[in-house]
BAPANU-670505 format. One record per residue (C-alpha): y, x, z; residue in three letters; chain. Coordinates in steps of 0.02 Angstrom, whole numbers, plus 32768, in hexadecimal, padded with zeros to 4 digits. Example, Ala and Ser with C-alpha at 12.3 -4.5 7.8 and 13.67 -1.06 7.14 Angstrom:
<pts>
{c2->7F1F, c1->8267, c3->8186, residuo->ala, cadena->A}
{c2->7FCB, c1->82AC, c3->8165, residuo->ser, cadena->A}
</pts>
This chain:
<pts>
{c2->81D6, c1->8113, c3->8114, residuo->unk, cadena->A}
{c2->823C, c1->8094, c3->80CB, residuo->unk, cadena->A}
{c2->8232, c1->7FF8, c3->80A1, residuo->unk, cadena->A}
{c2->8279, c1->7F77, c3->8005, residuo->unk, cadena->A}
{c2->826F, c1->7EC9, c3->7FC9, residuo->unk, cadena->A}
{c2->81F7, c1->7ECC, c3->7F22, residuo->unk, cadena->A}
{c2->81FA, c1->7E10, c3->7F01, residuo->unk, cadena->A}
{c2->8201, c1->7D85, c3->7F82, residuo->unk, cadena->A}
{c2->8164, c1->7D94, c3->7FAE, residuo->unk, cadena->A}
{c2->813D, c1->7E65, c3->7FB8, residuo->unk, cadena->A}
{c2->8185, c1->7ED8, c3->8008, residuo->unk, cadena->A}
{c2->8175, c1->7F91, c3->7FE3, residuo->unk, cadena->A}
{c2->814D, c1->801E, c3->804C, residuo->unk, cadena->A}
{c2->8182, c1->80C6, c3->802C, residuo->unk, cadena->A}
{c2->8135, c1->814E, c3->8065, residuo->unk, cadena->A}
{c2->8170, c1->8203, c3->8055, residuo->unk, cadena->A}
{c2->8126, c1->82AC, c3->809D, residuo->unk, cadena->A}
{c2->810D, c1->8359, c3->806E, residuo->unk, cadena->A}
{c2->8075, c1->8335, c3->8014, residuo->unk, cadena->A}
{c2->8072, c1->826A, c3->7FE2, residuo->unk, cadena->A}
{c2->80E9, c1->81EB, c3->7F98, residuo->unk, cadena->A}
{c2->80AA, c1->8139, c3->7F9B, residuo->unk, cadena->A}
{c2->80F0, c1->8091, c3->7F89, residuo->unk, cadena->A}
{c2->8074, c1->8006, c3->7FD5, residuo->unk, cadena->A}
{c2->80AD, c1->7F63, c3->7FB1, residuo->unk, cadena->A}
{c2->806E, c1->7ED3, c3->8018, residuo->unk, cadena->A}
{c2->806F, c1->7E19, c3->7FFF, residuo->unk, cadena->A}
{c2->808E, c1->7D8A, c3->807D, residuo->unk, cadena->A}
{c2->7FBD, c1->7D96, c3->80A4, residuo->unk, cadena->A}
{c2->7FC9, c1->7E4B, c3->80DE, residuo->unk, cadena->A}
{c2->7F5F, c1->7E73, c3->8149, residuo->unk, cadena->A}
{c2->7EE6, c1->7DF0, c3->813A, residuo->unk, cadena->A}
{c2->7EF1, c1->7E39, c3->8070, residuo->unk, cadena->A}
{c2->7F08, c1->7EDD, c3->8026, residuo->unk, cadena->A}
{c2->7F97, c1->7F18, c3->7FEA, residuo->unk, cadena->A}
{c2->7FC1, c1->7ECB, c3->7F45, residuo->unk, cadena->A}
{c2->7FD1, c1->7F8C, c3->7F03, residuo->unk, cadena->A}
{c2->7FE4, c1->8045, c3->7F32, residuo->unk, cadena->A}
{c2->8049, c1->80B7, c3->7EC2, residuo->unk, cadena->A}
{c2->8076, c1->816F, c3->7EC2, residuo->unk, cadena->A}
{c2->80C2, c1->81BF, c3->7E4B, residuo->unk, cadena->A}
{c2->8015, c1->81EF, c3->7DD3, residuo->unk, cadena->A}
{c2->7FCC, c1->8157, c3->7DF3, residuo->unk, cadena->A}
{c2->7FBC, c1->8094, c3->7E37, residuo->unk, cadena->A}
{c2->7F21, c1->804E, c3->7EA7, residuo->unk, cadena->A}
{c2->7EE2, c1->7FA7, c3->7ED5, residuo->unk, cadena->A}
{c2->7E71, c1->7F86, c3->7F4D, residuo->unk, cadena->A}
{c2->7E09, c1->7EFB, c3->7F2F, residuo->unk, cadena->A}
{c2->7DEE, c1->7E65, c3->7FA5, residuo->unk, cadena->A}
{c2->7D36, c1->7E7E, c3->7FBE, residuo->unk, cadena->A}
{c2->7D4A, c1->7F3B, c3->7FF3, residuo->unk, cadena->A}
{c2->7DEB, c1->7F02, c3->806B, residuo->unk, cadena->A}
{c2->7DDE, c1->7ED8, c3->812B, residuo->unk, cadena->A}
{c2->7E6D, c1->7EBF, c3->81A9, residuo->unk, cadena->A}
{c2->7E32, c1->7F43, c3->8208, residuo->unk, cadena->A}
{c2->7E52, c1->7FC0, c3->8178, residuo->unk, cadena->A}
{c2->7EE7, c1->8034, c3->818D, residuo->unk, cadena->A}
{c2->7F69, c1->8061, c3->8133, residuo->unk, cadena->A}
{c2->7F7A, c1->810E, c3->8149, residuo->unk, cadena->A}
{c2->7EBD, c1->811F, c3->8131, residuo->unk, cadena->A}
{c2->7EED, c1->80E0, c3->809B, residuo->unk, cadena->A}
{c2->7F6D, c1->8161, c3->806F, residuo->unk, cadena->A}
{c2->7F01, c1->81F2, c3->8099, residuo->unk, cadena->A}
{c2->7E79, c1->81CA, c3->8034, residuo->unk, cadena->A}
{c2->7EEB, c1->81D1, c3->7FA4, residuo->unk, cadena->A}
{c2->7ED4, c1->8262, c3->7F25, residuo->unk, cadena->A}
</pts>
């Protein structure tokens, strides 16, 4: 996992395995918000405040991914 500067207020996560490449990128509000998006290479996600909670996790996130 790495991790990159996308404007002053994101930051992206990269994520790389065998089988997934994401980029989350999170806002100053994470995790109190969802990410502001989720790419991978076919597509990009956003999660919408109303389906978000704090308790939600990230790599939950990731797996559910197609």
């Amino acid at each position: 996992m790495t991790a990159e500067e996308v404007t002053d207020r994101h930051v992206g996560l990269h994520i790389e395995g065998n089988e997934k490449d994401v980029v989350i990128v999170l806002d100053d509000g994470y995790p109190d918000s969802p990410p502001a998006r989720i790419q991978t290479p076919e597509a990009t996600f956003e999660i919408e405040a109303s389906d978000w909670s704090p308790e939600c996790e990230l790599a939950d996130v990731v797996e559910a991914l197609p």
